[in-house]
PDB file of the backbone (N, CA, C, O) and the ligand in Angstrom, with CONECT records:
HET     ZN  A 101       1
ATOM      1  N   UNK A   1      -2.532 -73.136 -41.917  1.00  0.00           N
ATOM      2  CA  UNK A   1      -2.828 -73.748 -40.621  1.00  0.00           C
ATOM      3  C   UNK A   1      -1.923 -74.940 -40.373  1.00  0.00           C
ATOM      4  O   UNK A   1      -1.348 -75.613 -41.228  1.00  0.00           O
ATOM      5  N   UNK A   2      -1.891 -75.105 -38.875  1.00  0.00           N
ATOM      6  CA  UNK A   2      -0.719 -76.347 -38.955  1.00  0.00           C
ATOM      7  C   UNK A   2      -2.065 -77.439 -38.784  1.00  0.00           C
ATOM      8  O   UNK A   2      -2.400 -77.568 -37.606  1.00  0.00           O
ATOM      9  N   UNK A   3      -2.543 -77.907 -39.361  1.00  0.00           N
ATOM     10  CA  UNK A   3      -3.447 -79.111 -39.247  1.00  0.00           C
ATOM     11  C   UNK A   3      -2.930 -80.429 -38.939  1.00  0.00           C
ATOM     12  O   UNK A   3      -2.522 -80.954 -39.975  1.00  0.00           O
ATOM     13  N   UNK A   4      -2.797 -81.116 -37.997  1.00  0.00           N
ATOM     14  CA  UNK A   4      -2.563 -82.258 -37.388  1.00  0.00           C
ATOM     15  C   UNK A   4      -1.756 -82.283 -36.334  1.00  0.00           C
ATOM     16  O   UNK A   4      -1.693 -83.268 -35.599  1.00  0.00           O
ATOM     17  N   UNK A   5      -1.009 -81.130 -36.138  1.00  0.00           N
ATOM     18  CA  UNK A   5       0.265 -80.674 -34.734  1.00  0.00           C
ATOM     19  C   UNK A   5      -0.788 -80.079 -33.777  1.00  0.00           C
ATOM     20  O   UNK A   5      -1.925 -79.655 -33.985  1.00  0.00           O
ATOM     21  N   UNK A   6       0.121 -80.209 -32.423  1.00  0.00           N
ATOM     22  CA  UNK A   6      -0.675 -79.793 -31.500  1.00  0.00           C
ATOM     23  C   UNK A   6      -0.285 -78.063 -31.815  1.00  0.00           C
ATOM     24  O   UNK A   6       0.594 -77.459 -32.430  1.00  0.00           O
ATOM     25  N   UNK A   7      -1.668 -77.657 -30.886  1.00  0.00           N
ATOM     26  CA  UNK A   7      -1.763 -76.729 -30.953  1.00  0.00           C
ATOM     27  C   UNK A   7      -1.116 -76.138 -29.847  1.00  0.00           C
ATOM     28  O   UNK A   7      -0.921 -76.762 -28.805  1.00  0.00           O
ATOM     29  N   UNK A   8      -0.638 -74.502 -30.090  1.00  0.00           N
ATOM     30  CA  UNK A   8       0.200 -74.294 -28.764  1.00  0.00           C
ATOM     31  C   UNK A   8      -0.438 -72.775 -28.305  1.00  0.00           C
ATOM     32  O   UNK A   8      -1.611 -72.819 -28.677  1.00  0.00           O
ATOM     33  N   UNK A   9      -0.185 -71.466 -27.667  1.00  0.00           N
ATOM     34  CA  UNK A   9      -0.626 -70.721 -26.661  1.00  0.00           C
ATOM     35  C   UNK A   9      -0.829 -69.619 -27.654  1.00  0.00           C
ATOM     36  O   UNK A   9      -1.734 -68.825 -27.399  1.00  0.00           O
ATOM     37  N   UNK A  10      -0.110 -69.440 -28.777  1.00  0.00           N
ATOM     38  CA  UNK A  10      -0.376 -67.912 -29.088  1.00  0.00           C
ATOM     39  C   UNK A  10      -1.356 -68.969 -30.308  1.00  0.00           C
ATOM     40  O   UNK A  10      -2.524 -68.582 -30.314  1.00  0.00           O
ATOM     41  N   UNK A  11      -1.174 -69.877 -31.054  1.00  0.00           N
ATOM     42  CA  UNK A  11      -2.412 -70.057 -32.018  1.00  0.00           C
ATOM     43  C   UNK A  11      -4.126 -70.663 -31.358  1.00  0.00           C
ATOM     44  O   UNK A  11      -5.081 -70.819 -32.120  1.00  0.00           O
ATOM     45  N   UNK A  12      -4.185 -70.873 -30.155  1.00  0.00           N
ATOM     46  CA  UNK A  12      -4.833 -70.811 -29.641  1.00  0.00           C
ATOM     47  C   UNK A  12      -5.987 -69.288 -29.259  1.00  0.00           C
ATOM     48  O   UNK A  12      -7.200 -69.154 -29.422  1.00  0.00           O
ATOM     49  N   UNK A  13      -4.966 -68.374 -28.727  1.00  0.00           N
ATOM     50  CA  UNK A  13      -5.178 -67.131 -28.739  1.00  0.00           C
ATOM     51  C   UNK A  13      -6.334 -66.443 -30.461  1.00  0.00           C
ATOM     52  O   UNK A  13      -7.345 -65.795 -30.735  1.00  0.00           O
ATOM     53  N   UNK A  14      -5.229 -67.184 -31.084  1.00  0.00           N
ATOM     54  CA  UNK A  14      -5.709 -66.415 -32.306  1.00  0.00           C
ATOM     55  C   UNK A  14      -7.351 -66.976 -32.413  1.00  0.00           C
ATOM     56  O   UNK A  14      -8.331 -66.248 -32.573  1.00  0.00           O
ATOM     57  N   UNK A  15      -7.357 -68.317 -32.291  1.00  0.00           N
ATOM     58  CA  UNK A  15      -8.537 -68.651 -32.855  1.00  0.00           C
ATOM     59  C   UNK A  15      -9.800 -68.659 -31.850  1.00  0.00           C
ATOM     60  O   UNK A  15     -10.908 -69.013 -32.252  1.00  0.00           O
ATOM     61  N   UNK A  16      -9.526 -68.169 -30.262  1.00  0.00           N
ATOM     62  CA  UNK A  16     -10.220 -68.493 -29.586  1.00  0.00           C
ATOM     63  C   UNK A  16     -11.651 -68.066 -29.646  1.00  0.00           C
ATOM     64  O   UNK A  16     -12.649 -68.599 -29.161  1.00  0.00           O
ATOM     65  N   UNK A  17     -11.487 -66.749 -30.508  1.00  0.00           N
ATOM     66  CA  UNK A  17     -12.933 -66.170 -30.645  1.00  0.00           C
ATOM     67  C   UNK A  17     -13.948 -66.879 -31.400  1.00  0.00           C
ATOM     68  O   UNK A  17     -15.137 -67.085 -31.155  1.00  0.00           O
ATOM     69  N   UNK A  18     -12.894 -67.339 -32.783  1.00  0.00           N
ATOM     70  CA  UNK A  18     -13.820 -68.473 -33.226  1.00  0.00           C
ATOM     71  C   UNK A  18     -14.546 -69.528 -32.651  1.00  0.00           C
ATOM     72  O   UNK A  18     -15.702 -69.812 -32.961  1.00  0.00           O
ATOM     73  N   UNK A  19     -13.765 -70.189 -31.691  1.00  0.00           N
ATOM     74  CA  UNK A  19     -14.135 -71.223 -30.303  1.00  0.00           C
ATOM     75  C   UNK A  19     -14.906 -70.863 -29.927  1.00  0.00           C
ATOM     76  O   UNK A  19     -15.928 -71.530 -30.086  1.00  0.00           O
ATOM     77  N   UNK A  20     -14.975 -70.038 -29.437  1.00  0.00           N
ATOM     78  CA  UNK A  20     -16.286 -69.177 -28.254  1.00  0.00           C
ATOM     79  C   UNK A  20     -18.022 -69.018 -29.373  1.00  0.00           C
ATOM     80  O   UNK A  20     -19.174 -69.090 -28.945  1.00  0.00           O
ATOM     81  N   UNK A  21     -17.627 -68.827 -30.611  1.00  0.00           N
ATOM     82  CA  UNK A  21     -18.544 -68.119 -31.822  1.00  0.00           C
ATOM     83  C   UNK A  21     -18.453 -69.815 -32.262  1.00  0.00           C
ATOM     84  O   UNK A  21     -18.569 -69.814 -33.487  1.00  0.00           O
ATOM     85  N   UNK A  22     -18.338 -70.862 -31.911  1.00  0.00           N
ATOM     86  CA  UNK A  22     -18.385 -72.052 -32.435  1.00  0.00           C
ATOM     87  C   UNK A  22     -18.317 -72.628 -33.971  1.00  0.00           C
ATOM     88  O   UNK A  22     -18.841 -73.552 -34.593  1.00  0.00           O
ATOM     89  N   UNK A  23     -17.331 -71.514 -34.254  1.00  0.00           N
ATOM     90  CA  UNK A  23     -17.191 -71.258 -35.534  1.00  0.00           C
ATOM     91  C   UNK A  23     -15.822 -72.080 -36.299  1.00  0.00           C
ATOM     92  O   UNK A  23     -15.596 -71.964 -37.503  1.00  0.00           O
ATOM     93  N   UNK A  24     -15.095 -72.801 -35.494  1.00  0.00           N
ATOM     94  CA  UNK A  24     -14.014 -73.533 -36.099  1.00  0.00           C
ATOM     95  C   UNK A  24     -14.502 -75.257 -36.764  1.00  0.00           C
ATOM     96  O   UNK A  24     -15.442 -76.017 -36.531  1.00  0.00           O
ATOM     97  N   UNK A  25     -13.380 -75.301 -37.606  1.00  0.00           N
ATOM     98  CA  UNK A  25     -13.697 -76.959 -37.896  1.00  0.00           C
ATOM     99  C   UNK A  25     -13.321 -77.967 -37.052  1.00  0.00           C
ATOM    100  O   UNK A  25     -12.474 -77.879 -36.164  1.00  0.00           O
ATOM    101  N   UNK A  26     -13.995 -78.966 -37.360  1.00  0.00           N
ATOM    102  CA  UNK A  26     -14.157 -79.878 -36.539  1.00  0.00           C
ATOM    103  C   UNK A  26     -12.547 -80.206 -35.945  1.00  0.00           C
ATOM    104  O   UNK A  26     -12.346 -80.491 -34.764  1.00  0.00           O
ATOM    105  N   UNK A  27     -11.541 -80.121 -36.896  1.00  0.00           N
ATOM    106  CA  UNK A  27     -10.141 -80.958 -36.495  1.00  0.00           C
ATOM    107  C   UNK A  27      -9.634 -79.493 -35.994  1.00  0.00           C
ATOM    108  O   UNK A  27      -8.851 -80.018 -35.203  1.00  0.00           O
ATOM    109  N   UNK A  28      -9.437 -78.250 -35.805  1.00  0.00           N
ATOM    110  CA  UNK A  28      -9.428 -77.194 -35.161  1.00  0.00           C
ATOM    111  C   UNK A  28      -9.705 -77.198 -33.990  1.00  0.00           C
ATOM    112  O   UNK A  28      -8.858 -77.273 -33.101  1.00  0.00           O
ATOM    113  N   UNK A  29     -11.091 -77.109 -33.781  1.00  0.00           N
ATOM    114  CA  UNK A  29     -12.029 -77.329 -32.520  1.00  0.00           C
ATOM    115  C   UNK A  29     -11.161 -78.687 -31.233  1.00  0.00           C
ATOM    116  O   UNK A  29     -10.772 -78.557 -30.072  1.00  0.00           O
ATOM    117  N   UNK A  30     -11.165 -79.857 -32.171  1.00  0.00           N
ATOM    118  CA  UNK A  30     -10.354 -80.792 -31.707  1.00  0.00           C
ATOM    119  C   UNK A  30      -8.811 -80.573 -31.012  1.00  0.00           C
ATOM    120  O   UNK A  30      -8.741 -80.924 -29.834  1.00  0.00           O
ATOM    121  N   UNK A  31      -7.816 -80.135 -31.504  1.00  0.00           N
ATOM    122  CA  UNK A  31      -6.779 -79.606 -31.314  1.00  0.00           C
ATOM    123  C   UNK A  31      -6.842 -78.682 -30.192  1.00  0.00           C
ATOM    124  O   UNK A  31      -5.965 -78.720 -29.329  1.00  0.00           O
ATOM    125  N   UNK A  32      -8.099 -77.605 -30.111  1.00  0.00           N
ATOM    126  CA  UNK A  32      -8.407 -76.562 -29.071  1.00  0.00           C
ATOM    127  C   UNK A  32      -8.451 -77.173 -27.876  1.00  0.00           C
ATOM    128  O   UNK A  32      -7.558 -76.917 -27.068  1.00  0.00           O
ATOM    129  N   UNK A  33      -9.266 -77.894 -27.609  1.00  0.00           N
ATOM    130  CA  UNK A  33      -9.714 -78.555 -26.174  1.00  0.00           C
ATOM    131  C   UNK A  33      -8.878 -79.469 -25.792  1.00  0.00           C
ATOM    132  O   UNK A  33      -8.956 -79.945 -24.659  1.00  0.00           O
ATOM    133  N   UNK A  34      -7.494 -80.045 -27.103  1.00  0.00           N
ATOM    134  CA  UNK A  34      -6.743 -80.774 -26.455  1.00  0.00           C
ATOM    135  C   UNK A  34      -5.840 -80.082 -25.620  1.00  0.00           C
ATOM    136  O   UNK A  34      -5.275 -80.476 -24.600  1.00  0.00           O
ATOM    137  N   UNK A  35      -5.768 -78.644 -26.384  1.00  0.00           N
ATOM    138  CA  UNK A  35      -4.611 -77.541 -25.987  1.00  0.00           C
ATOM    139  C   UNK A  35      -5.392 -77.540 -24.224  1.00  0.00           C
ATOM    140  O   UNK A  35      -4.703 -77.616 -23.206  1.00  0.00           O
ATOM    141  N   UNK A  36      -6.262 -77.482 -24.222  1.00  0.00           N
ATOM    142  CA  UNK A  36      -6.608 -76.635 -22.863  1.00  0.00           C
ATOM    143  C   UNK A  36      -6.794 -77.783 -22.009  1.00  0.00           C
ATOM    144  O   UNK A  36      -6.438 -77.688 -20.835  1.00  0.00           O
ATOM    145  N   UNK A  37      -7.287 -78.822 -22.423  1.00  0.00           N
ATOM    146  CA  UNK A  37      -6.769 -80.079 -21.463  1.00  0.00           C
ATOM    147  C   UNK A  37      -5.138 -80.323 -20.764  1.00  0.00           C
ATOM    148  O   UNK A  37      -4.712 -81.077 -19.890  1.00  0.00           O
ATOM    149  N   UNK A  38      -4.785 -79.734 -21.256  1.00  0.00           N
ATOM    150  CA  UNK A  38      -2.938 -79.627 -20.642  1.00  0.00           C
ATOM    151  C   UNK A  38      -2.283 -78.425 -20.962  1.00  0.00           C
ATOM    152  O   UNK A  38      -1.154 -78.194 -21.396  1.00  0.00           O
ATOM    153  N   UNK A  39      -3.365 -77.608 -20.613  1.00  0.00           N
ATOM    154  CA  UNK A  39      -2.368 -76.047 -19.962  1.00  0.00           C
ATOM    155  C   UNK A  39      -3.598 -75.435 -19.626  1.00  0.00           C
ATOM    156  O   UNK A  39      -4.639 -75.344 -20.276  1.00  0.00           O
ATOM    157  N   UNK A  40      -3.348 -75.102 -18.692  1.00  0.00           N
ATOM    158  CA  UNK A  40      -4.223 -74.298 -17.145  1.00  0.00           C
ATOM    159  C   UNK A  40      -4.099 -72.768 -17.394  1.00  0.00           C
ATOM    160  O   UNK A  40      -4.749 -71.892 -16.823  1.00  0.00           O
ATOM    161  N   UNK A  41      -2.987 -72.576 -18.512  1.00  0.00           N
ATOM    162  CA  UNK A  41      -3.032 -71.245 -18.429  1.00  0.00           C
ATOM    163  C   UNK A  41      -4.319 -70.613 -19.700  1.00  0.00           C
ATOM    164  O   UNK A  41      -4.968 -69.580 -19.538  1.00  0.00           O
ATOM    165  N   UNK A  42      -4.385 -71.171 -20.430  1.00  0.00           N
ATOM    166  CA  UNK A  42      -5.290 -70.955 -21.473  1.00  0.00           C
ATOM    167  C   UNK A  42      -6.541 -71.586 -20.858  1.00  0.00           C
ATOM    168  O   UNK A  42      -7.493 -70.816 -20.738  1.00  0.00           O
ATOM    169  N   UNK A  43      -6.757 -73.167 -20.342  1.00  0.00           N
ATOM    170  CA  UNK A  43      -7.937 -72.768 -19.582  1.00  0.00           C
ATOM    171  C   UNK A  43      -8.722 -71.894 -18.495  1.00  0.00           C
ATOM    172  O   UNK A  43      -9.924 -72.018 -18.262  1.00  0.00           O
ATOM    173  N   UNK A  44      -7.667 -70.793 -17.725  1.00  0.00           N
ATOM    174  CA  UNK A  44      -8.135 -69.655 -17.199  1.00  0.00           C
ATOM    175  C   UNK A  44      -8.526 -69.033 -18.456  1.00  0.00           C
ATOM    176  O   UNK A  44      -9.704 -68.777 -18.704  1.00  0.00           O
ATOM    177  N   UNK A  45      -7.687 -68.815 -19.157  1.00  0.00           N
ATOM    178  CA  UNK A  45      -8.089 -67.645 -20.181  1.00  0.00           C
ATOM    179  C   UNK A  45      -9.675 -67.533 -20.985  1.00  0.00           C
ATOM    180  O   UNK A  45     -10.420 -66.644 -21.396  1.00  0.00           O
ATOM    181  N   UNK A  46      -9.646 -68.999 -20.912  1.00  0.00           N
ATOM    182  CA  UNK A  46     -10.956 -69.144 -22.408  1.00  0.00           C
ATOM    183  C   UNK A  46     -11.867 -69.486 -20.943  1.00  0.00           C
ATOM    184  O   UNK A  46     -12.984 -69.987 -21.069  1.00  0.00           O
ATOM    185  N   UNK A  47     -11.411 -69.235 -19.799  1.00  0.00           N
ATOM    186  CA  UNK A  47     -12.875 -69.860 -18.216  1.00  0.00           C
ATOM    187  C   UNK A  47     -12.799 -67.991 -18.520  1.00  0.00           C
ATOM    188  O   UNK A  47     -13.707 -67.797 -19.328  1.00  0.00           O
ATOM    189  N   UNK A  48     -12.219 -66.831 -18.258  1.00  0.00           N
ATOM    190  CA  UNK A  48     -12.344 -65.604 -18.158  1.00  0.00           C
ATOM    191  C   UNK A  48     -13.384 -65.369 -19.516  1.00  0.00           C
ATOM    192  O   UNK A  48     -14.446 -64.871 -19.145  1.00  0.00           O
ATOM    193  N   UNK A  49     -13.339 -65.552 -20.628  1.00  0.00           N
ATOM    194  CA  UNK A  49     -13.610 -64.514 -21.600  1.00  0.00           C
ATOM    195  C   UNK A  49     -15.183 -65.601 -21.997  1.00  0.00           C
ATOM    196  O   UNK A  49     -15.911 -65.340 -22.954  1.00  0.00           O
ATOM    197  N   UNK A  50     -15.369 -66.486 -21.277  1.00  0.00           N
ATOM    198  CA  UNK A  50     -16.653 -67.060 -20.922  1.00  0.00           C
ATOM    199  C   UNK A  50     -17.372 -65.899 -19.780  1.00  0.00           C
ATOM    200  O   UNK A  50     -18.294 -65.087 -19.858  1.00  0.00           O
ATOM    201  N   UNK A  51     -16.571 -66.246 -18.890  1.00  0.00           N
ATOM    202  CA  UNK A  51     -17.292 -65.435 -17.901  1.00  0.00           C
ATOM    203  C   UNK A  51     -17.472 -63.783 -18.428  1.00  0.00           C
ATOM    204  O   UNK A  51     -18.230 -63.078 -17.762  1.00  0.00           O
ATOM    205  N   UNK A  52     -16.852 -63.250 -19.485  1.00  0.00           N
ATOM    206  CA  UNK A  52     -16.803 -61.904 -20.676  1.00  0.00           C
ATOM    207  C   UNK A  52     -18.129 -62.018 -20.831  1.00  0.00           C
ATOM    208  O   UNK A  52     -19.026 -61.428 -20.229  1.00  0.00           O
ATOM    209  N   UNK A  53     -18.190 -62.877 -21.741  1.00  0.00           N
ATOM    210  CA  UNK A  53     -19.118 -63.290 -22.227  1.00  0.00           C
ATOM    211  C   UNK A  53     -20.525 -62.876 -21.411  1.00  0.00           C
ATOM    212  O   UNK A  53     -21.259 -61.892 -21.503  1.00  0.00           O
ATOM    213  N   UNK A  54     -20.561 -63.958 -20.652  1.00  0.00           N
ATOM    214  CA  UNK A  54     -21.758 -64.121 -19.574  1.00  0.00           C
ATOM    215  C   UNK A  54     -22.022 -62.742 -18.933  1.00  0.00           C
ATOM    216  O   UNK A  54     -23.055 -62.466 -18.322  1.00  0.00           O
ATOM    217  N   UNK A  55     -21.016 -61.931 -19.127  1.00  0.00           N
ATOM    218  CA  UNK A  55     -21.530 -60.617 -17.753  1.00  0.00           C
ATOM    219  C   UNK A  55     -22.400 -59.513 -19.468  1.00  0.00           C
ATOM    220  O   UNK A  55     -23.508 -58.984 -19.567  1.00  0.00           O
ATOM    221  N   UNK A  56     -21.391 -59.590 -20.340  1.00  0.00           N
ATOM    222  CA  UNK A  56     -21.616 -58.937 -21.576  1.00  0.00           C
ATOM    223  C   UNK A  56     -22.726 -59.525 -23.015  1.00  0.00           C
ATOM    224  O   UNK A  56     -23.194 -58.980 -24.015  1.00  0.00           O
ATOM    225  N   UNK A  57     -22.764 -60.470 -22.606  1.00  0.00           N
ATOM    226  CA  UNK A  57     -23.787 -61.249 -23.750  1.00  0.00           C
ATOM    227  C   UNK A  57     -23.330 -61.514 -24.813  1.00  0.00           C
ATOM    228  O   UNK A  57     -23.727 -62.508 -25.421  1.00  0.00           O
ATOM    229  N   UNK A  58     -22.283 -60.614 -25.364  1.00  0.00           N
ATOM    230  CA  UNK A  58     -21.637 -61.022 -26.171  1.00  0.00           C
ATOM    231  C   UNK A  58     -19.541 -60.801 -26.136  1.00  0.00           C
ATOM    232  O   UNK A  58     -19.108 -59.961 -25.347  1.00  0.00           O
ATOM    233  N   UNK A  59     -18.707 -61.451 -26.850  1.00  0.00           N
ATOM    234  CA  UNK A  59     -17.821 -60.794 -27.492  1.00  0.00           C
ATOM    235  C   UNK A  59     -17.483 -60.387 -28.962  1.00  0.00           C
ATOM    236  O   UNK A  59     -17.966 -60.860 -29.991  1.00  0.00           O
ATOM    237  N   UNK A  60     -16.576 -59.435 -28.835  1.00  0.00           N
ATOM    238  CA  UNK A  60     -16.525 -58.948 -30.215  1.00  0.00           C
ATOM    239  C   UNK A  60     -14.661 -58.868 -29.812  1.00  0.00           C
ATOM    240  O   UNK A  60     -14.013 -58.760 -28.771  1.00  0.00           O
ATOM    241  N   UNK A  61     -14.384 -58.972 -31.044  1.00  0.00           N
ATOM    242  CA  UNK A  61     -12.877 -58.772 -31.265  1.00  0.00           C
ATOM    243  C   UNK A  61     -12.506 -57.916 -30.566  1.00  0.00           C
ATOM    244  O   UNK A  61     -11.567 -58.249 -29.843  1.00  0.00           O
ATOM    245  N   UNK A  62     -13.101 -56.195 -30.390  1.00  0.00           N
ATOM    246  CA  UNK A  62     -12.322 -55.338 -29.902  1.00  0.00           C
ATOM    247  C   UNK A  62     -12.307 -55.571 -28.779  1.00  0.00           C
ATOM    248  O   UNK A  62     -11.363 -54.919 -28.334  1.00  0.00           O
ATOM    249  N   UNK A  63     -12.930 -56.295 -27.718  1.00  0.00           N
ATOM    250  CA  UNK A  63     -12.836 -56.838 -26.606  1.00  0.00           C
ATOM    251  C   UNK A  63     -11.445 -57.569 -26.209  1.00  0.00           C
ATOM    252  O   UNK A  63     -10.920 -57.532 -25.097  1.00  0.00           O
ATOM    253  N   UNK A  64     -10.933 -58.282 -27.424  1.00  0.00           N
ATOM    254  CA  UNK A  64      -9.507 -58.630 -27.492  1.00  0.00           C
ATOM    255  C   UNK A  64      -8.626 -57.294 -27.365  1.00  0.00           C
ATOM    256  O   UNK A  64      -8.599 -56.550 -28.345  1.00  0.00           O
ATOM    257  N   UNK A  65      -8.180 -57.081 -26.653  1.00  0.00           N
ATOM    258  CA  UNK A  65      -7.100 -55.893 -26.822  1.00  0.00           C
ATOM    259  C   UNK A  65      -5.980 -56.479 -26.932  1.00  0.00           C
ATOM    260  O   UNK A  65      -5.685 -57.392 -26.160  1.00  0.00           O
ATOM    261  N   UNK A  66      -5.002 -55.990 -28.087  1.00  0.00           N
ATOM    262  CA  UNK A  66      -4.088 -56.682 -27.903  1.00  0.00           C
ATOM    263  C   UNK A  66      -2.974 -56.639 -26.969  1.00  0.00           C
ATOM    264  O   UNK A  66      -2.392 -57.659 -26.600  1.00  0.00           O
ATOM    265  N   UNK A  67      -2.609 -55.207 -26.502  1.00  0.00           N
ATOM    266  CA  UNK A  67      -2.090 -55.508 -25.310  1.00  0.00           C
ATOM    267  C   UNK A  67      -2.029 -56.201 -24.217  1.00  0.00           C
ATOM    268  O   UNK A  67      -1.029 -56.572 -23.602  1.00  0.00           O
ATOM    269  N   UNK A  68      -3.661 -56.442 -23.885  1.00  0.00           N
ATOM    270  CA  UNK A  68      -4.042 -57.390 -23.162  1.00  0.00           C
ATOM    271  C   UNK A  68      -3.487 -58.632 -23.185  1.00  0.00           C
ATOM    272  O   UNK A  68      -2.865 -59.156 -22.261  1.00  0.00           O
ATOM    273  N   UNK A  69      -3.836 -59.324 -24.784  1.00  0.00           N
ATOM    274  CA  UNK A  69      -3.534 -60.165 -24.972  1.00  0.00           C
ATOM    275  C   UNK A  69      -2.369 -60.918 -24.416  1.00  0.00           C
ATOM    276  O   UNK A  69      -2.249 -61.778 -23.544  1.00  0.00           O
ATOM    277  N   UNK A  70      -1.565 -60.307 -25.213  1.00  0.00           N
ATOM    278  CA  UNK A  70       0.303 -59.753 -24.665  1.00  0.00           C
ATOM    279  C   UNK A  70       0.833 -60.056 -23.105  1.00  0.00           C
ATOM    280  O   UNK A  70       1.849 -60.645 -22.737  1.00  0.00           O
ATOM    281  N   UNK A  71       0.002 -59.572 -22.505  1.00  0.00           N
ATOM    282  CA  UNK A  71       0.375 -59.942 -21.265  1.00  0.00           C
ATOM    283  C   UNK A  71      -0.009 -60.861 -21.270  1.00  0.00           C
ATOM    284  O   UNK A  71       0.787 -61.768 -21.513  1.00  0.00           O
ATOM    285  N   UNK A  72      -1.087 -61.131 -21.076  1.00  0.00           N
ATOM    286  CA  UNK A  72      -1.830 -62.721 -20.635  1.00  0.00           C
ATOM    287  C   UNK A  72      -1.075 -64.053 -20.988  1.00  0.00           C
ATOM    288  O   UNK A  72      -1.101 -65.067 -20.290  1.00  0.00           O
ATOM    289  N   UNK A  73      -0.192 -63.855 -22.542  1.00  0.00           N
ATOM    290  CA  UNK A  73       0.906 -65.102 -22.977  1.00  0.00           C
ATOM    291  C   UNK A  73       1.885 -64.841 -22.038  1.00  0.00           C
ATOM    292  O   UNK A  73       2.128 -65.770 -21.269  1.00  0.00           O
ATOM    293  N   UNK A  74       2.821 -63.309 -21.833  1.00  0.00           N
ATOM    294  CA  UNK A  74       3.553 -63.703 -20.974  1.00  0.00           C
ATOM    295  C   UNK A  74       3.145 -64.009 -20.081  1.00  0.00           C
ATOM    296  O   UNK A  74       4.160 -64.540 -19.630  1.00  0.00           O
ATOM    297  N   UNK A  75       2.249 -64.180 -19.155  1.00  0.00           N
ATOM    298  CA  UNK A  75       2.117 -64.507 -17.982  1.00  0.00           C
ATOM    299  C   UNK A  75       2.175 -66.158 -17.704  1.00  0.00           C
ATOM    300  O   UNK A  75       2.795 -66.811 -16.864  1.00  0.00           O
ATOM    301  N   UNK A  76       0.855 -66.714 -19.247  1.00  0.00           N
ATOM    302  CA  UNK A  76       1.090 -67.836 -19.439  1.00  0.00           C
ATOM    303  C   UNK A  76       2.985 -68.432 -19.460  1.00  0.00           C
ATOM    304  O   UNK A  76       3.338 -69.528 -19.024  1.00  0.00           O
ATOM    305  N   UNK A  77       3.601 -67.756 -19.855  1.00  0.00           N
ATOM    306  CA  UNK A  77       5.211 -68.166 -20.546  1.00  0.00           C
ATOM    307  C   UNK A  77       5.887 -68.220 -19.015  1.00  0.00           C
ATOM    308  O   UNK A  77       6.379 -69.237 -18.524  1.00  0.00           O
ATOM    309  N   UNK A  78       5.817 -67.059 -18.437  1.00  0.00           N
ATOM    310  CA  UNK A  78       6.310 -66.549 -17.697  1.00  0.00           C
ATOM    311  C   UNK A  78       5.724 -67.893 -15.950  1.00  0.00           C
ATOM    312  O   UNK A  78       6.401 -68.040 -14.933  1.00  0.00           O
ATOM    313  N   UNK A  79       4.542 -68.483 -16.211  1.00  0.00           N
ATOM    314  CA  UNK A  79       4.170 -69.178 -14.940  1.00  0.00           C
ATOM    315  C   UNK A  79       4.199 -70.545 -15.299  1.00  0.00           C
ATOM    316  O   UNK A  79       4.041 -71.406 -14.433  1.00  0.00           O
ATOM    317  N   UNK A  80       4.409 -70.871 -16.637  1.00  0.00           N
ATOM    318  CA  UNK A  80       5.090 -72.114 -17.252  1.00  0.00           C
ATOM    319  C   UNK A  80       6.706 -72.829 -16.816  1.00  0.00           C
ATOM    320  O   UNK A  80       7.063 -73.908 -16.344  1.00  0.00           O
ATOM    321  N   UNK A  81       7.693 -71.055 -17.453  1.00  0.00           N
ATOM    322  CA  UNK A  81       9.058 -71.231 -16.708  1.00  0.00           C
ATOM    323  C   UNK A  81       9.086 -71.006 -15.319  1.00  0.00           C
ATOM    324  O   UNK A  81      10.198 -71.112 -14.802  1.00  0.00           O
ATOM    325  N   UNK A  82       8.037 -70.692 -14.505  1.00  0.00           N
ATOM    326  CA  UNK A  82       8.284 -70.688 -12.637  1.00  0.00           C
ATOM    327  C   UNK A  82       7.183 -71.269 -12.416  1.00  0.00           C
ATOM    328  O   UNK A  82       6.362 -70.381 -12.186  1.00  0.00           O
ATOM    329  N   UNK A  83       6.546 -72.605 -12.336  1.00  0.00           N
ATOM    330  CA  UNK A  83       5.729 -72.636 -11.705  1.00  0.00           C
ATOM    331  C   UNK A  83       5.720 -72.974 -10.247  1.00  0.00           C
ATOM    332  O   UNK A  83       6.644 -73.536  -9.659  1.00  0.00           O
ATOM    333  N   UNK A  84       4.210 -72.448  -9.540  1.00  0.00           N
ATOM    334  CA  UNK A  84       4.435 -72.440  -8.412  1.00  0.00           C
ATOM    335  C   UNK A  84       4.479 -73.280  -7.359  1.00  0.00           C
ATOM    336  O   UNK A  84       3.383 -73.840  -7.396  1.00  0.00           O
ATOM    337  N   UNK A  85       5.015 -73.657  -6.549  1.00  0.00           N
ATOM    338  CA  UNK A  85       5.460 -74.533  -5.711  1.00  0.00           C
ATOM    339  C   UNK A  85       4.265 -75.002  -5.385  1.00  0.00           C
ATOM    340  O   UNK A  85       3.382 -74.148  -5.466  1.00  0.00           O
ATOM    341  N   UNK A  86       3.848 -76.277  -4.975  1.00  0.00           N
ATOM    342  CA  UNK A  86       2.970 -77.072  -4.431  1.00  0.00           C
ATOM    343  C   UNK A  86       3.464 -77.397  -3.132  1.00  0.00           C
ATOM    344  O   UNK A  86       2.819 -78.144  -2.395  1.00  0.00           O
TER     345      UNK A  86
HETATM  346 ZN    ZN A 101      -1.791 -72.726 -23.686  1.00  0.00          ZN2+
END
């Protein structure tokens, strides 16, 4: 683990299920919410798989698809290098 660096979009990804399952450590957990305090693209992501959640009661990994996944960073990557005009 990189313990004390910020955290960035794909290790976020990895651990988010843990997040959601409130299952990370405390300096983990910490790092998470800093990540999503300054990127909008992962706070859609982890506001969507809440709202997963809420319609489904639960998640489970296979709910992660990884293709899915896949896109969702590029999109994050991809609306990082263009973002949209204000
Ligand atoms: Zn991110």
């Amino acid at each position: 683990m990189n313990q004390g660096q910020d955290m960035n979009c794909d290790e976020l990804v990895e651990v988010v299920t843990d997040f959601l399952d409130d299952a990370l450590d405390a300096a983990t957990r910490r790092r998470f919410t800093e990540h999503l305090a300054e990127c909008d693209g992962c706070d859609a992501y982890v506001g969507q798989l809440r709202t997963t959640i809420g319609l489904t009661g639960t998640l489970r990994a296979d709910d992660l698809q990884p293709d899915l996944r896949d896109r969702l960073l590029t999109a994050f990557r991809d609306w990082k290098a263009h973002p949209s005009p204000r």
